[in-house]
C-alpha positions as CSV (number, residue, x, y, z in Angstrom):
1,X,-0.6,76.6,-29.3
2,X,-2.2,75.8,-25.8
3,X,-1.4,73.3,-24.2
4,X,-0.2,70.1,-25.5
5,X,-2.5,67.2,-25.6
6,X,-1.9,64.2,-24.2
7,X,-2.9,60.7,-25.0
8,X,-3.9,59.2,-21.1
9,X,-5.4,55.7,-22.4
10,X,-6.0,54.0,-25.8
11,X,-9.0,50.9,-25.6
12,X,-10.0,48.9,-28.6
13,X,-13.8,49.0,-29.0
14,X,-14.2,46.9,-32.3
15,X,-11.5,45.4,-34.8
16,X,-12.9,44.2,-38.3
17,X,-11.6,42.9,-41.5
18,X,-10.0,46.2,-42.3
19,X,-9.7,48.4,-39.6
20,X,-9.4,48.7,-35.6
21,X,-11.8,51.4,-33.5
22,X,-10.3,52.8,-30.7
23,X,-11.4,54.9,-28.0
24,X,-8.4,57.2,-26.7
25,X,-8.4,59.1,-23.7
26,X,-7.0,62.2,-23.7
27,X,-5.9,65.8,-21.7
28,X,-6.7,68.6,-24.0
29,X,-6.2,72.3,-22.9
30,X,-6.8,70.6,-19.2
31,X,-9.5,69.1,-19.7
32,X,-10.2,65.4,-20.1
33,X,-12.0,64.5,-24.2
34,X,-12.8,61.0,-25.2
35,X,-11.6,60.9,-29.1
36,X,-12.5,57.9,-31.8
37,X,-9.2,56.6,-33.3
38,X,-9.3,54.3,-36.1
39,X,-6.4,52.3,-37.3
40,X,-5.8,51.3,-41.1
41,X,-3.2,48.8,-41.9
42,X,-2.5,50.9,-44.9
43,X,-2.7,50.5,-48.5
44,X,-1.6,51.4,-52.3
45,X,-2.8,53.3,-55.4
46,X,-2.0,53.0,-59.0
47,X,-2.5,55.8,-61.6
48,X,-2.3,53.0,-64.8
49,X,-1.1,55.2,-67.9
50,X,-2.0,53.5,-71.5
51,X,0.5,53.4,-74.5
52,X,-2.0,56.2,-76.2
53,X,-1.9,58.2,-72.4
54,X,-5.4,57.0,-71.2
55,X,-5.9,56.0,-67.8
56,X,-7.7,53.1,-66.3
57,X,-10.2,54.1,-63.9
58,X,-12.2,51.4,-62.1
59,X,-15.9,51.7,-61.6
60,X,-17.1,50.1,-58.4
61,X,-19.9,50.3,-56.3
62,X,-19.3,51.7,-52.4
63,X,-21.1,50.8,-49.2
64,X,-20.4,53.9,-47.3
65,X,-21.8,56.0,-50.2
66,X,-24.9,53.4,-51.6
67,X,-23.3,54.2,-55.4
68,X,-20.9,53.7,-57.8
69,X,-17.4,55.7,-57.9
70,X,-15.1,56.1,-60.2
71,X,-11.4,55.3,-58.9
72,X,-7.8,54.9,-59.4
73,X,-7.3,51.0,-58.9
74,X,-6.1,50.8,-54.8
75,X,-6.4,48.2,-52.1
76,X,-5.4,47.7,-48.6
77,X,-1.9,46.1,-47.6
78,X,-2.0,42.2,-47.2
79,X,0.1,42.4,-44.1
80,X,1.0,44.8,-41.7
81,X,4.5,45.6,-43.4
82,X,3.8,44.8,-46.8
83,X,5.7,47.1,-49.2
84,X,3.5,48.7,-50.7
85,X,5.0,49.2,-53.8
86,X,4.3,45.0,-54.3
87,X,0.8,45.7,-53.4
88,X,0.5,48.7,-55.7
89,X,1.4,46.0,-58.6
90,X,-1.4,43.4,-57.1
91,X,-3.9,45.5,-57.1
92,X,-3.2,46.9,-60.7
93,X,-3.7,43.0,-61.8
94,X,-6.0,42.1,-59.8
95,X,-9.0,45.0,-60.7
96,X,-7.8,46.0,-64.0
97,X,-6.4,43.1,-65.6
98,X,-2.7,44.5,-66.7
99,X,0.2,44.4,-65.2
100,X,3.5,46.9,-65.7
101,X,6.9,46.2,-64.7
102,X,7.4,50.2,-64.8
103,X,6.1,51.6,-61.3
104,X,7.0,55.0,-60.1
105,X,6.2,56.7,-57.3
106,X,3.9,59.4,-57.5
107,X,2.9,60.5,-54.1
108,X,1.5,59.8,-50.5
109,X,-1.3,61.0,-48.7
110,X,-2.7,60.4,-45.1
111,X,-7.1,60.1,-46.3
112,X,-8.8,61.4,-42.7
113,X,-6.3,62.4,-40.6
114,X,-8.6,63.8,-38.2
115,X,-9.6,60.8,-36.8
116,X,-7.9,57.7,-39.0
117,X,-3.9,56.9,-39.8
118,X,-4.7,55.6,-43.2
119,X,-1.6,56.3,-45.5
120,X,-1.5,55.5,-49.2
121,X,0.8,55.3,-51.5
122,X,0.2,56.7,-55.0
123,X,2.3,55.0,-58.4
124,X,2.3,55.5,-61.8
125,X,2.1,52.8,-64.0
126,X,3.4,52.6,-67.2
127,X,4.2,50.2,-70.4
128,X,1.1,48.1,-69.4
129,X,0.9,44.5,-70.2
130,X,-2.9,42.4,-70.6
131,X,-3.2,40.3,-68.3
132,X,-6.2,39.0,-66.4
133,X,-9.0,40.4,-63.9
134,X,-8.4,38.7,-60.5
135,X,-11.6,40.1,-58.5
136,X,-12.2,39.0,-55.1
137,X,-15.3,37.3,-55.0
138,X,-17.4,40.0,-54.0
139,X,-15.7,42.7,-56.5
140,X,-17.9,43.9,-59.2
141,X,-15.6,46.4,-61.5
142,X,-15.8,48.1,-64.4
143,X,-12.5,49.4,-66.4
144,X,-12.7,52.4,-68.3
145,X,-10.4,54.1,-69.8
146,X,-10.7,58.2,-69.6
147,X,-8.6,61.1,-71.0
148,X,-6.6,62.9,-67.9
149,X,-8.5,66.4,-69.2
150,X,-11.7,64.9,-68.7
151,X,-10.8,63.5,-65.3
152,X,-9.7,66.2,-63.9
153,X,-13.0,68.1,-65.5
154,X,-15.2,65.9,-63.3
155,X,-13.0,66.9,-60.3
156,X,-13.2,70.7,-60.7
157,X,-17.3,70.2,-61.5
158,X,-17.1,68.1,-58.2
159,X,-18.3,64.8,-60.0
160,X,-15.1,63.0,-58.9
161,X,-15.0,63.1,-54.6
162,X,-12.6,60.1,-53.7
163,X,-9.8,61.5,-52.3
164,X,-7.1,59.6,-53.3
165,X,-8.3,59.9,-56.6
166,X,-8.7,63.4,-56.8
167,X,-5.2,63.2,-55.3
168,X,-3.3,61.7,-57.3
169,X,-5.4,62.7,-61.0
170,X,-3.8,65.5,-59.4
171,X,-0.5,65.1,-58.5
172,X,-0.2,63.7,-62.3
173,X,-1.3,66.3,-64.2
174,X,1.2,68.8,-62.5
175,X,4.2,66.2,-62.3
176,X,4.0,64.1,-64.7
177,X,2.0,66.4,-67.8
178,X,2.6,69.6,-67.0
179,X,5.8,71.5,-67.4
């Protein structure tokens, strides 16, 4: 590798509900760049695994595409610091309306490390108990429930582009189904 880069100067340019935009200076190969930074509190994923091996996917529609997607339930962390694993059973409640005592990690992934420190954490949920919907007030979801074959169909026919879905549909077929 060339030579090293070298963060000079980091200045916050806009800080929303969700994330923080920074502008970073920086020396790369000599040579002074000006590189977007964005900063994501972090969040959790759930993979929700019926008695009959179903899982719940949510339908929801997404700004930054102008459609719906389907998805693994997921949200961002309440708190800087929250564990995730307490937000990864929130979130399961909240948009798909069980709950599971039975959590187990699955896997983490970083979604745009190029430019963004986003990290989620992936569970499976198991032994699911009804419970109720808790949307926030401007959460419109659909729960479906899908065979894993047929998810990871619409992956490999590129119907299915979220990343941490794709992910952790994944991760789950190999480590959890597959032997």
């Amino acid at each position: 590798m060339a030579d090293k880069v070298i963060r000079l100067d980091r200045q916050l340019r806009y800080q929303g509900t969700v994330l923080k935009i920074y502008e970073d200076t920086v020396l790369a190969n000599g040579h002074e760049a000006h590189w977007d930074f964005i900063h994501h509190d972090g969040a959790a994923a759930v993979v929700p695994v019926m008695d009959d091996g179903k899982i719940l996917m949510v339908r929801q529609y997404r700004n930054a595409l102008d459609r719906e997607t389907l998805e693994i339930p997921a949200g961002k962390l309440d708190a800087p610091g929250e564990p995730k694993r307490l937000c990864a059973h929130r979130e399961l409640e909240e948009e798909t309306g069980y709950r599971s005592e039975d959590l187990e990690y699955l896997i983490s992934i970083n979604t745009t490390v190029a430019f963004c420190d986003e990290a989620i954490d992936i569970f499976v949920a198991r032994n699911l108990i009804p419970s109720h919907q808790h949307l926030d007030e401007d959460e419109v979801i659909d729960v479906e429930a899908w065979e894993l074959d047929d998810l990871l169909k619409l992956i490999y026919e590129g119907k299915m582009s979220d990343g941490k879905t794709v992910a952790a549909i994944c991760a789950y077929a190999v480590k959890c189904c597959r032997s």
